[in-house]
C-alpha positions in Angstrom: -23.9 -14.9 -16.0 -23.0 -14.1 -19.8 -19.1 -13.6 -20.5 -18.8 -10.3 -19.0 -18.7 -7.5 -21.7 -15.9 -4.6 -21.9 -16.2 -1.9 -24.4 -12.7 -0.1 -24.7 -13.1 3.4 -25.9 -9.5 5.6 -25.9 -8.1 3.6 -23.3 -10.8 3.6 -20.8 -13.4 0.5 -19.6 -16.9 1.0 -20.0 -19.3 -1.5 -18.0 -22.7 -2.3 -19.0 -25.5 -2.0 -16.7 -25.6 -5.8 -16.1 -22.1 -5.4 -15.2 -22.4 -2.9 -13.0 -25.5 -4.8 -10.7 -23.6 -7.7 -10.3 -20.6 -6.3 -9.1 -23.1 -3.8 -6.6 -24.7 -7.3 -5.7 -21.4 -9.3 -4.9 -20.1 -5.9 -3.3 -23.2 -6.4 -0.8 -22.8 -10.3 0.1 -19.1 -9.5 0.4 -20.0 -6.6 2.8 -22.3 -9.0 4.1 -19.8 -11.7 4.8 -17.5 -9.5 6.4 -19.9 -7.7 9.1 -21.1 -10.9 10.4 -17.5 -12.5 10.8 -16.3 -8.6 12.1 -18.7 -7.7 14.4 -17.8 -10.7 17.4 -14.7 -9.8 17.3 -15.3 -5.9 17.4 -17.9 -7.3 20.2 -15.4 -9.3 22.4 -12.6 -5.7 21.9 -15.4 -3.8 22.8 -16.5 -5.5 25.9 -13.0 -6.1 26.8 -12.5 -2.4 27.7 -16.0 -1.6 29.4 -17.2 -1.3 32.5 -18.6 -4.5 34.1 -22.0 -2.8 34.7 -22.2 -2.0 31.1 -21.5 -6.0 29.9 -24.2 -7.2 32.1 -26.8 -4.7 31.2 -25.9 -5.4 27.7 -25.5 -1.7 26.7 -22.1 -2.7 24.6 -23.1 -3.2 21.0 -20.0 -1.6 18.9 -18.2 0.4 20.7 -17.0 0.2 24.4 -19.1 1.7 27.3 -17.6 3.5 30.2 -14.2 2.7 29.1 -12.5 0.6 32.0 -9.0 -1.2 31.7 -9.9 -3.2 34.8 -10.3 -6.4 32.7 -6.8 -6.3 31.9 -5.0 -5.2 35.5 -7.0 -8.0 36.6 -5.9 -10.2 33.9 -2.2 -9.8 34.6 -2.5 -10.2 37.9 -3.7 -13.8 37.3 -0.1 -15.8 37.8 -1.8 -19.5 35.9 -2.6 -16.9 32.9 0.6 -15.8 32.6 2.7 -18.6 33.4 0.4 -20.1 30.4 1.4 -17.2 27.8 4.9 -18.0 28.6 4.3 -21.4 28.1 2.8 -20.9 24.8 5.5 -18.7 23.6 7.8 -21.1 24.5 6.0 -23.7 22.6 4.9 -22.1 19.9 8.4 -20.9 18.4 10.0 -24.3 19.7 7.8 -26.2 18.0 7.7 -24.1 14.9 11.3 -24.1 14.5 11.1 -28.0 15.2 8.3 -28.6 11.9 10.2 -26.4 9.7 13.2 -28.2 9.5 11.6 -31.2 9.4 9.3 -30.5 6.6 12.2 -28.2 4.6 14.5 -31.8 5.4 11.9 -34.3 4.1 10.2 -32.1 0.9 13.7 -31.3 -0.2 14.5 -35.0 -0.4 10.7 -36.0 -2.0 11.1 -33.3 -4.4 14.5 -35.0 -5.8 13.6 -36.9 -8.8 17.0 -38.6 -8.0 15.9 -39.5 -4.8 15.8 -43.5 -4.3 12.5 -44.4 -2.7 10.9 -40.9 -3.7 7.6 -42.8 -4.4 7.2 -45.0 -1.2 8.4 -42.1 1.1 6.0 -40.1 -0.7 3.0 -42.6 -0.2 4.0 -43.3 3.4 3.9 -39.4 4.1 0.1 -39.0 2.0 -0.7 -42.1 4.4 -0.4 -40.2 7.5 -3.1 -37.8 6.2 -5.6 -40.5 6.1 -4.8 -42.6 9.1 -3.2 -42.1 12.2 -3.1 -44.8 15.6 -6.0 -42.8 17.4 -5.8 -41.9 21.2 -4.9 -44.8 23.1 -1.8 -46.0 21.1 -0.5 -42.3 21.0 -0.6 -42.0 24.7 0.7 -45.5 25.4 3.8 -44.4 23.8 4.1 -41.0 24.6 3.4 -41.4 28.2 4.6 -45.1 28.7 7.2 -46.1 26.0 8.7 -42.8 25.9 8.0 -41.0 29.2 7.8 -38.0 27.8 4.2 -37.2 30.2 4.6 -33.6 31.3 7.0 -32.6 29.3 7.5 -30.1 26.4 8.3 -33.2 24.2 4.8 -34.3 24.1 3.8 -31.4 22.5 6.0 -30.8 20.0 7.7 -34.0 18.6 4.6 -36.1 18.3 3.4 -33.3 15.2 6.3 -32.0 14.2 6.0 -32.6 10.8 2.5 -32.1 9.0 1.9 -34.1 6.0 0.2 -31.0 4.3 2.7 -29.2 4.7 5.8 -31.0 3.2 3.3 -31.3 0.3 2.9 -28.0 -0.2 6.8 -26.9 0.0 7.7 -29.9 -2.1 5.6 -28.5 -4.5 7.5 -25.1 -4.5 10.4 -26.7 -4.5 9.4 -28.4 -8.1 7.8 -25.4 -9.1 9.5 -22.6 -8.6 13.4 -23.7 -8.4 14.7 -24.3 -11.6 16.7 -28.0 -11.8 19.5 -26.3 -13.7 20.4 -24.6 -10.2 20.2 -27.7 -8.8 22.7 -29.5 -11.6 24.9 -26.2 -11.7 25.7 -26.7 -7.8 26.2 -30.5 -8.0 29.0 -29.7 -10.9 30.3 -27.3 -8.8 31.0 -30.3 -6.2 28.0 -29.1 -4.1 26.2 -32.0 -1.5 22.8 -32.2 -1.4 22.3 -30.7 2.2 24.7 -28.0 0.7 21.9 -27.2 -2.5 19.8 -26.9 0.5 21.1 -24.8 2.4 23.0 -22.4 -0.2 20.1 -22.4 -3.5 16.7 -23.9 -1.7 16.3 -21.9 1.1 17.5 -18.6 0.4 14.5 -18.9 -2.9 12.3 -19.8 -0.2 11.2 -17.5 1.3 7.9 -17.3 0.7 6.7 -20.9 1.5 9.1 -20.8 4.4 6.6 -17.7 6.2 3.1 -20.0 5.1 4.8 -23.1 6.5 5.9 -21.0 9.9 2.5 -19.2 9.8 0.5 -22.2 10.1 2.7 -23.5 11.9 2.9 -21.3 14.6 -0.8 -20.5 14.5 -1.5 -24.3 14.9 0.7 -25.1 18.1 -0.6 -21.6 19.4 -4.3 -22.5 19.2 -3.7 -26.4 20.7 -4.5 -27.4 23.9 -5.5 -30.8 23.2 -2.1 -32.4 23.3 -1.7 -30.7 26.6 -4.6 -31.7 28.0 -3.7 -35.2 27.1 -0.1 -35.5 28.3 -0.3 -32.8 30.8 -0.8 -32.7 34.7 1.2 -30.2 35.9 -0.3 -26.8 36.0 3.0 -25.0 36.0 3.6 -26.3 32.4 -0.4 -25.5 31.1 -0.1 -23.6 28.1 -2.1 -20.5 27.7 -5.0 -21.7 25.5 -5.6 -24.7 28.4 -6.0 -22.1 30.9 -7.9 -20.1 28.7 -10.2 -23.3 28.3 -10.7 -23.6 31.5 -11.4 -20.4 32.5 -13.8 -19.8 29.3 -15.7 -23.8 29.5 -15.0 -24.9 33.2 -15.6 -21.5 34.6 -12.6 -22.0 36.9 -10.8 -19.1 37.1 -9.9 -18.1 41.3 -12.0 -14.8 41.6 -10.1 -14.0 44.5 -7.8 -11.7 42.5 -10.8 -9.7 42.2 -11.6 -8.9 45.3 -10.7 -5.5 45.7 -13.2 -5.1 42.8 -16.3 -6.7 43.8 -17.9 -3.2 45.4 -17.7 -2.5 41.5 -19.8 -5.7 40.4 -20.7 -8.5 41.4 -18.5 -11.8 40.9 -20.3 -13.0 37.8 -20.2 -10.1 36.0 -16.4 -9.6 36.7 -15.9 -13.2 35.5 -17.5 -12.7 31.9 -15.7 -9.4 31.5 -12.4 -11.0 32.2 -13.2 -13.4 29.4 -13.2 -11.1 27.2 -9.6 -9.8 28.0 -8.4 -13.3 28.2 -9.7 -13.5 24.4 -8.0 -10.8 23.0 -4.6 -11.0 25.2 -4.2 -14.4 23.8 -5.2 -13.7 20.4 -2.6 -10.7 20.5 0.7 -12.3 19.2 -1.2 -14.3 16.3 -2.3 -10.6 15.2 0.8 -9.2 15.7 2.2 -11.8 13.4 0.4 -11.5 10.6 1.4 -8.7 9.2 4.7 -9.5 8.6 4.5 -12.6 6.4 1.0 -10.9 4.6 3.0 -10.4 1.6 4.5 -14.1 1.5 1.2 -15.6 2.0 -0.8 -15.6 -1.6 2.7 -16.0 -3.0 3.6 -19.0 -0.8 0.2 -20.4 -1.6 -0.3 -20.0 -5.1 2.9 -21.1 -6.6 3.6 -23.7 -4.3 -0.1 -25.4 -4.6 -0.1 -25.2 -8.1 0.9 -29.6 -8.0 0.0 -31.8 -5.3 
């Protein structure tokens, strides 16, 4: 397309009329776009709230059909899907707190021009993004070396700190803290954890809730590292239950049995999947909202240098 063409006339913007189809046309794809990631999620909501004779006859298309919380009394009834949100909650902010001091420790150091071994600490960080050990060596240390099997360790330590990520703060840090702060506070007779502590992170804020964000949505959403490391079902978090329910099919429909003269057994168990869907996808949603205005912020200024 031509450089787009403004005619100002008494402080208003005129378009011209190839202007004005291309925005209608990128208007549509973005409309577009945004139906066909919205509508299985609207779907799953939906279906979540109607009746199970109304998911198997497929009558749900947008809205829900003979509106039924049953799903969800059913749902939290179900002690291995609980005992897995707790789990996950306990994880989650664990092992958030956990990656953000160590990626606020290490791209405060890497982003030090004063730092001795900046470059090689920097390298051997970018290394981990390329390689890693693979499977077998991880678990032979985790599970052997260690003997951290079945235990919250395993799923926290091992990726605690994300190379990405300390790139991404560093980067803020160089960006968008002047040095002079830096120098002012080591004339003062400040430390280097105290410049930390008293000028990084209070100007932080922003990077701080995009690191804590992915963060927190990463450990939320894993279940591999707990389906590596662990065997007891008491400590499954809730997106390993919700694997198994959703892939293994292996959710006890016992808890349904006072519902069955409702519908039959499989028609309960693909209406509880939806529930199980959006009850776990409930805190991540609940979350976002209140770091929205950090995140283009966070992102733009501290990607601006890798």
């Amino acid at each position: 397309m031509s450089e787009k063409r403004i005619l100002r006339r008494q402080g208003h913007v005129y378009e011209t009329r190839e202007d004005r189809v291309f925005n209608v046309i990128v208007a549509l794809i973005l409309i577009l776009a945004i139906a066909i990631v919205a509508y299985p999620l609207i779907y799953v909501v939906s279906a979540s709230f109607s009746s199970t004779d109304a998911v198997m006859a497929g009558r749900v298309w947008l809205l829900p059909v003979d509106l039924s919380l049953k799903a969800y009394e059913t749902v939290f009834k179900y002690q291995e899907i609980m005992t897995g949100y707790k789990n996950a909650l306990i994880y989650t902010i664990s092992g958030t707190a956990v990656s953000l001091v160590m990626t606020t420790l290490c791209a405060f150091c890497l982003s030090r021009k004063d730092f001795y071994g900046r470059k090689v600490v920097g390298f051997m960080v970018l290394f981990t993004m390329i390689f890693n050990a693979g499977l077998v060596p991880n678990y032979l240390l985790i599970n052997n070396t260690l003997k951290w099997g079945d235990t919250i360790w395993a799923l926290i330590i091992p990726n605690c700190m994300n190379a990405w990520y300390v790139i991404l703060m560093r980067s803020y840090f160089e960006n968008s803290i002047p040095n002079e702060l830096f120098e002012a506070g080591e004339i003062d007779g400040c430390s280097p954890l105290r410049q930390l502590l008293n000028i990084a992170i209070p100007l932080s804020g922003p990077i701080i809730a995009v690191i804590a964000l992915y963060s927190a949505v990463g450990i939320w959403n894993s279940y591999y590292d707990a389906l590596v490391y662990i065997r007891r079902k008491e400590m499954y978090p809730l997106q390993l239950v919700l694997r198994n329910i959703l892939i293994l099919n292996s959710m006890d429909m016992s808890v349904t049995a006072d519902l069955r003269d409702m519908a039959s057994r499989q028609g309960m168990s693909h209406l509880l999947k939806y529930a199980v869907i959006v009850v776990s996808s409930l805190p991540l949603l609940l979350m976002y909202p209140f770091v929205q205005k950090y995140f283009v912020k966070g992102i733009m200024v501290g990607g601006v240098k890798g």
